[in-house]
C-alpha positions as CSV (number, residue, x, y, z in Angstrom):
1,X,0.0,0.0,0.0
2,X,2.9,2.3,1.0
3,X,4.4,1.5,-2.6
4,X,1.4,2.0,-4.2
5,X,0.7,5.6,-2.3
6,X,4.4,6.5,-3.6
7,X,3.9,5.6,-7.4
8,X,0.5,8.2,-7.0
9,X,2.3,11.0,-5.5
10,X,5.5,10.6,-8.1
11,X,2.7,10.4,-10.7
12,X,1.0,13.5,-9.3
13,X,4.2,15.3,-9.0
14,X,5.2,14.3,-12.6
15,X,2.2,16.4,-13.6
16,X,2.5,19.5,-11.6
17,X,6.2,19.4,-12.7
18,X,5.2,19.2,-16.5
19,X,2.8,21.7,-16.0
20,X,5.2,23.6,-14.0
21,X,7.7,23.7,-17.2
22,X,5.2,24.5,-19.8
23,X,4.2,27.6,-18.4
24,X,7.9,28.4,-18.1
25,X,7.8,27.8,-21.6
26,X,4.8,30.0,-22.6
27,X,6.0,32.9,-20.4
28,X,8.9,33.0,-22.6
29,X,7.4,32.9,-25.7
30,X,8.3,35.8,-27.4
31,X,5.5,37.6,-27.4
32,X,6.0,39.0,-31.0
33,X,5.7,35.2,-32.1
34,X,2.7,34.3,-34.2
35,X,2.0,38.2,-34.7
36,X,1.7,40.7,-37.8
37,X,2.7,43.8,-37.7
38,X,1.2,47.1,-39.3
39,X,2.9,49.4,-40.9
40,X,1.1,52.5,-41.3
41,X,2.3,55.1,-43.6
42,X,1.0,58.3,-43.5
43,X,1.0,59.0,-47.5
44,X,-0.3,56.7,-50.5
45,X,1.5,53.4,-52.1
46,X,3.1,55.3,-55.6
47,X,5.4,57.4,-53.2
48,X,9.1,57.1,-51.5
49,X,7.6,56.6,-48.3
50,X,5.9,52.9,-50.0
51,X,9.0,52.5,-51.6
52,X,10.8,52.8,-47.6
53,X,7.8,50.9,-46.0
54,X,8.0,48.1,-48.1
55,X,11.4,47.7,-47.6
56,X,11.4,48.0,-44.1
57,X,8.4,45.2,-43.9
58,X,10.2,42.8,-46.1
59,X,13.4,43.0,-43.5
60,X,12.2,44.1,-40.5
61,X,10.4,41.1,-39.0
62,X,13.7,38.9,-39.4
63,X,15.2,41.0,-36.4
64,X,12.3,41.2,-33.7
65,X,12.0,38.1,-31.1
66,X,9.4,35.8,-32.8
67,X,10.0,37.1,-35.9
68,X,6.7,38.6,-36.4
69,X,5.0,39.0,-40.5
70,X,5.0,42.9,-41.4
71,X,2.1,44.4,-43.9
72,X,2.4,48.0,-45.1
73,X,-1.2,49.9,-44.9
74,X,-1.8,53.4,-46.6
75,X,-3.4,56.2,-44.5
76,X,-3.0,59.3,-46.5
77,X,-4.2,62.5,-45.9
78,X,-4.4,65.9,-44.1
79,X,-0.3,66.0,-44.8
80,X,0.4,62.8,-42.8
81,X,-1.4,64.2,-39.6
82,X,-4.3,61.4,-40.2
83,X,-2.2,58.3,-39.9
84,X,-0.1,60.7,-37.1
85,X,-3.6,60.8,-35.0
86,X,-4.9,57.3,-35.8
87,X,-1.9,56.2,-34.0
88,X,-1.8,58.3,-31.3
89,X,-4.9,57.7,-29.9
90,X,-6.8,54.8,-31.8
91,X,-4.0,52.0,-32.6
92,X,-3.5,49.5,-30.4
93,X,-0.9,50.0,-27.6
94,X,0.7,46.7,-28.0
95,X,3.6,47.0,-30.2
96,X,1.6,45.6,-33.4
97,X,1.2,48.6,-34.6
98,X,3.9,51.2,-35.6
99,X,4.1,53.7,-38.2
100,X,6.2,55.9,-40.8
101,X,4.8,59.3,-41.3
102,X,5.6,62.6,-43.1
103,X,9.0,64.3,-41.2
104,X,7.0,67.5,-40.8
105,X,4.7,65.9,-38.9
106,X,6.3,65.5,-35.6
107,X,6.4,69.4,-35.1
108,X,2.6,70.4,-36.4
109,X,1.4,70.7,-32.6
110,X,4.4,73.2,-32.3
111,X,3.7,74.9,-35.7
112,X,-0.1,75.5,-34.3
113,X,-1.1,73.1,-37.6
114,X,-5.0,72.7,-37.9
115,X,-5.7,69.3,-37.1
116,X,-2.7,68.0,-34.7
117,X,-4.4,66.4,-31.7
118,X,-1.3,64.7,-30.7
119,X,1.9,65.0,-28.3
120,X,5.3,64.2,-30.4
121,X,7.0,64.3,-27.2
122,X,4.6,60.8,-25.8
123,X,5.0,58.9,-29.4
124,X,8.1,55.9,-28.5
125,X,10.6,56.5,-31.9
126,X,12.4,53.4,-33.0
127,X,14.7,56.0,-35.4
128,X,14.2,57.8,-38.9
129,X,15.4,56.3,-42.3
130,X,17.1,59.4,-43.5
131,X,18.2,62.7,-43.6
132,X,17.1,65.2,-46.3
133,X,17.5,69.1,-47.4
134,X,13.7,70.2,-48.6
135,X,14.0,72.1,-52.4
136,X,11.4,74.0,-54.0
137,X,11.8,72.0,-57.5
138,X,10.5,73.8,-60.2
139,X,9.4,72.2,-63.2
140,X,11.5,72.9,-66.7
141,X,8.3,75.5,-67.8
142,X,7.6,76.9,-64.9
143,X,7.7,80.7,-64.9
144,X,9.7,81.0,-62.0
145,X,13.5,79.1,-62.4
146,X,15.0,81.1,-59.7
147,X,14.5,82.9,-56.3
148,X,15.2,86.3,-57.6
149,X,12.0,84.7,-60.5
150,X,10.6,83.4,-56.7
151,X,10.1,86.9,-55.1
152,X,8.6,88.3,-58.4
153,X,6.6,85.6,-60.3
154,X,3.6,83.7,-58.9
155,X,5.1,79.9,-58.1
156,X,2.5,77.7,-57.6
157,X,3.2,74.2,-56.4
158,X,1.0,71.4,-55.3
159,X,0.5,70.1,-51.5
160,X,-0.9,66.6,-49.7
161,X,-2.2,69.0,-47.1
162,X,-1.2,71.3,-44.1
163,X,0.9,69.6,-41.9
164,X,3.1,69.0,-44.7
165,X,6.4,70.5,-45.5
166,X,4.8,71.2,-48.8
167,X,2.6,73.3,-47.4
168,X,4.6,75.0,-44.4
169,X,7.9,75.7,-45.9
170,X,5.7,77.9,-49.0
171,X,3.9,80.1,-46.0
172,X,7.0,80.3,-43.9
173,X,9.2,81.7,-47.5
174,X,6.2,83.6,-48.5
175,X,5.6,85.5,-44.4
176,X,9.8,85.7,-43.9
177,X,11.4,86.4,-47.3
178,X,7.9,87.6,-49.3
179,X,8.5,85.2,-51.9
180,X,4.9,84.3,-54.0
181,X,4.2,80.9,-53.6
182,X,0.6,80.1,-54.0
183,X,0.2,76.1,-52.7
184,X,-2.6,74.0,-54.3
185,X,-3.8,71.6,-51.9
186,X,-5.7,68.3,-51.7
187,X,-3.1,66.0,-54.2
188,X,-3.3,62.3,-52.4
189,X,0.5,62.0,-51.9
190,X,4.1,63.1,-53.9
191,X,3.5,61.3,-56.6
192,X,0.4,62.6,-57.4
193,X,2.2,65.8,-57.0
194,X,4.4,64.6,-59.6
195,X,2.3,63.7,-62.4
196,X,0.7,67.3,-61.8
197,X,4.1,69.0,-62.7
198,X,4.5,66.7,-65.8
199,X,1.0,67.6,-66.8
200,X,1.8,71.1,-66.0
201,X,-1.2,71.7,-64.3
202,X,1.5,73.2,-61.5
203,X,4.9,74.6,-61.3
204,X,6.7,72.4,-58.6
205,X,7.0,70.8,-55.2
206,X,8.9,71.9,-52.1
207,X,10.0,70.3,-49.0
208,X,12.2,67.0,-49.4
209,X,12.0,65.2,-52.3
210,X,14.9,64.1,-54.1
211,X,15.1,60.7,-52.9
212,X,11.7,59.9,-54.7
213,X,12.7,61.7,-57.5
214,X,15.9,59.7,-57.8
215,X,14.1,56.8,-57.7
216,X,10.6,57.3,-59.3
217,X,11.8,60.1,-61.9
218,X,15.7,59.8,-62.7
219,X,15.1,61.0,-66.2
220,X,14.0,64.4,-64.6
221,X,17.7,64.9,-63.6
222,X,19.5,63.1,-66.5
223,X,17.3,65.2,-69.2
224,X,17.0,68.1,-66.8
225,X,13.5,68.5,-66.2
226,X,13.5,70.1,-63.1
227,X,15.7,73.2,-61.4
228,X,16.0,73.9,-57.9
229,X,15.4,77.8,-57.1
230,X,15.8,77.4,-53.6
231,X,16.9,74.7,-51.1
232,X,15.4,75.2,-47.9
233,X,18.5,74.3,-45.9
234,X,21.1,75.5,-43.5
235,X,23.8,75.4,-46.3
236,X,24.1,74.3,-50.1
237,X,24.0,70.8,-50.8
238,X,27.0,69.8,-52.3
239,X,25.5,67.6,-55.1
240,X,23.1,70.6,-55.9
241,X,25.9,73.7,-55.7
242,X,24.0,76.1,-57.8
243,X,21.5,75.9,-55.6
244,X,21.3,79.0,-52.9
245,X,20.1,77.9,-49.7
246,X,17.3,79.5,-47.8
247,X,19.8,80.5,-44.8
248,X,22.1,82.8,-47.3
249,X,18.8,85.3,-47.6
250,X,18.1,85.4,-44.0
251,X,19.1,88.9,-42.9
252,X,18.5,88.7,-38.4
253,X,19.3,86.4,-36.2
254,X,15.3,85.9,-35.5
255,X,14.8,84.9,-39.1
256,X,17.3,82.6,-38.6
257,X,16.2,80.8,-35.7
258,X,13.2,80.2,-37.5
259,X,14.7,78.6,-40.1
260,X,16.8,76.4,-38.4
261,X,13.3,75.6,-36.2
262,X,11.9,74.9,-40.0
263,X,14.6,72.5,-40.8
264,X,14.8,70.5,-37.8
265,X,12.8,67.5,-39.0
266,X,15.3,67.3,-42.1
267,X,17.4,65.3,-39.8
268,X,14.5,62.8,-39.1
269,X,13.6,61.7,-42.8
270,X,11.0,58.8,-43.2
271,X,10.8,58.5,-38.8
272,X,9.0,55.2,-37.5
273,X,7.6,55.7,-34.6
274,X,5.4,53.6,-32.3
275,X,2.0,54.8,-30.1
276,X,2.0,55.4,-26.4
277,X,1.5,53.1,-24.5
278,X,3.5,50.3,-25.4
279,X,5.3,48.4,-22.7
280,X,8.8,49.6,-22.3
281,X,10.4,45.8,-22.9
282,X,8.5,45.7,-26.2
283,X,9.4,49.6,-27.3
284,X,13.5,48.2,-27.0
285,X,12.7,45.2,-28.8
286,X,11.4,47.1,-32.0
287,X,14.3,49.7,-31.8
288,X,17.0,47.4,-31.5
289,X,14.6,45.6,-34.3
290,X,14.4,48.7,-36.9
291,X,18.7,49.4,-35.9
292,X,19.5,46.0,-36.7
293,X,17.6,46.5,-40.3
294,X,19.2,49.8,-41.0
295,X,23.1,47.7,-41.0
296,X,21.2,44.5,-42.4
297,X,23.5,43.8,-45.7
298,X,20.3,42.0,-47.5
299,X,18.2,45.5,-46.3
300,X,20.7,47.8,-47.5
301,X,21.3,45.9,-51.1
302,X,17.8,46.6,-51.8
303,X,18.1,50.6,-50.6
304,X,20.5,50.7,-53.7
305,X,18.8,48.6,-56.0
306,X,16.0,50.7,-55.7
307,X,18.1,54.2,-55.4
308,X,17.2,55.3,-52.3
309,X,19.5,56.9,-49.7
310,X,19.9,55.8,-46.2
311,X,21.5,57.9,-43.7
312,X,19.6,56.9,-40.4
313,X,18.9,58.3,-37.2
314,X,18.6,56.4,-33.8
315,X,15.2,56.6,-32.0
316,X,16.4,58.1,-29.2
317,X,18.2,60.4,-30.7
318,X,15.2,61.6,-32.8
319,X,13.0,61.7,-29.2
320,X,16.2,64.2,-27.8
321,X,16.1,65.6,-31.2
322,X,12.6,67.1,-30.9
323,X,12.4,67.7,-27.6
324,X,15.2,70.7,-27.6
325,X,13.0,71.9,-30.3
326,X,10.0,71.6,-28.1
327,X,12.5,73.5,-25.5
328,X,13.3,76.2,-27.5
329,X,12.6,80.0,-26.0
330,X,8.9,81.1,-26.1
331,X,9.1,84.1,-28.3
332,X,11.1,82.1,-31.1
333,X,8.1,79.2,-30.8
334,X,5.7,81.6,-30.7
335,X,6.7,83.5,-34.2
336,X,7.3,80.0,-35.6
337,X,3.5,79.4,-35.1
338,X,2.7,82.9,-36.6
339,X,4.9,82.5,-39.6
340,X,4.5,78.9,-40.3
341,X,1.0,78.2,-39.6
342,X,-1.0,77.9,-43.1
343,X,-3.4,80.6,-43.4
């Protein structure tokens, strides 16, 4: 009886052991495993930002725990700030969710932009894709080819919508420097804007651009279809020399902190960012995810296959990044909101 009694209890204890183990197991299941992964992107799927998303989603999932399945879904509109405020207070908080929006976008709220109802300073960044100078291109007929042609001829260029470089950098040249830019809104993303300049139904496009151009138009460049008036920059761009940049014409140092408070997304091209929310553990797992892309070999043969440029920026870096722009003095912040806002 006593052996009997001790083959029950090792039997019992063989159970509660096993059961024991296989929740070790499941609580370290990554949790990522099984899981697919939205990438919202806050413009249409003809772009460079579908061209950056789709690239990200092929390589992406290969570096997070699990190795989660990525899909790319479109959200254009209002100049990126609908996909910005889907994800800030609709997405789901749990990581399987993450977008790449316009580089503009983060500073809208700051900018006064119609629309924003979001806090850049609560989204969790996993890093930005690139860095770009914003030109005004102007298309080969345009009637304005330069920025002296830019102060005196009506430019008029075409715009996703207002919390879009496209749209702020044409009010912030037009209130600062009185150039005549007249922006015609409501095009569904860049490359709408671009079949709208070979159509000549518009002049141009400003804010960055040359990445898509580079690798949706590279005839424009080879057979010179486009000029560059004006690069709204800090300095020339070396591979564009002829080009003046918007700094050269800015005569006080209050113009000039306005510019370089224009410019400071140009740093964080194509940004990826995540809602709040998301439990800290998971938030490190996609950024050391989306660095481990940006050096994957595979990942970066396809950024030249494609042409596109990759010069990126870690998340916390772009967090720090926008949060001294956030910090910047009052009266600067508030004349940014004056000259900036679209009218």
């Amino acid at each position: 009886m006593f052996f009997g009694a001790r083959l029950i209890f090792s039997a019992i204890f063989s159970l509660i052991l096993a059961a024991l183990m296989a929740g070790v197991g499941m609580a370290q299941e990554p949790f990522f495993k099984g899981k697919q992964i939205r990438l919202i992107i806050s413009a249409g799927v003809a772009g460079g930002y579908a061209e950056y998303a789709r690239l990200l989603a092929a390589h992406m999932g290969n570096h997070v725990p699990g190795k989660p399945d990525f899909i790319v879904q479109s959200m254009p509109g209002a100049g990126g700030l609908l996909a910005t405020n889907y994800l800030f207070s609709q997405a789901p908080q749990d990581g399987t969710t993450i977008a790449l929006i316009h580089s503009s976008v983060p500073l809208a709220p700051l900018f006064g932009t119609p629309g924003a109802r979001f806090d850049p300073l609560n989204f969790h960044w996993l890093g930005s894709m690139d860095r770009s100078d914003g030109p005004c291109t102007a298309w080969h007929t345009s009637p304005a080819k330069s920025w002296a042609d830019l102060l005196d001829k009506q430019f008029i260029v075409g715009s996703s919508g207002v919390g879009s470089q496209m749209d702020i950098y044409p009010a912030a040249m037009n209130k600062l420097f009185g150039t005549r830019i007249k922006v015609i809104g409501g095009y569904k993303d860049g490359a709408s804007i671009f079949h709208a300049m070979e159509r000549e139904e518009i002049h141009g496009r400003c804010g960055p651009q040359m990445t898509a151009i580079k690798s949706l138009r590279p005839q424009w460049i080879t057979e010179r279809k486009i000029l560059i008036p004006i690069m709204v920059s800090e300095k020339r761009n070396a591979e564009y020399p002829d080009a003046p940049s918007l700094m050269e014409f800015a005569k006080d140092e209050a113009t000039r902190q306005q510019v370089r408070l224009l410019i400071v997304t140009q740093d964080l091209d194509r940004p990826v960012l995540m809602p709040p929310g998301v439990p800290a553990e998971r938030v490190k797992q996609m950024r050391d995810a989306f660095n481990a892309t940006m050096v994957d070999k595979a990942f970066r043969a396809d950024i030249d296959r494609l042409r596109l440029t990759l010069d990126w920026v870690r998340g916390e870096d772009v967090a720090n990044t926008l949060g001294r722009a956030y910090a910047m003095p009052a009266d600067v912040i508030a004349a940014a909101k004056e000259t900036m806002a679209p009218k």
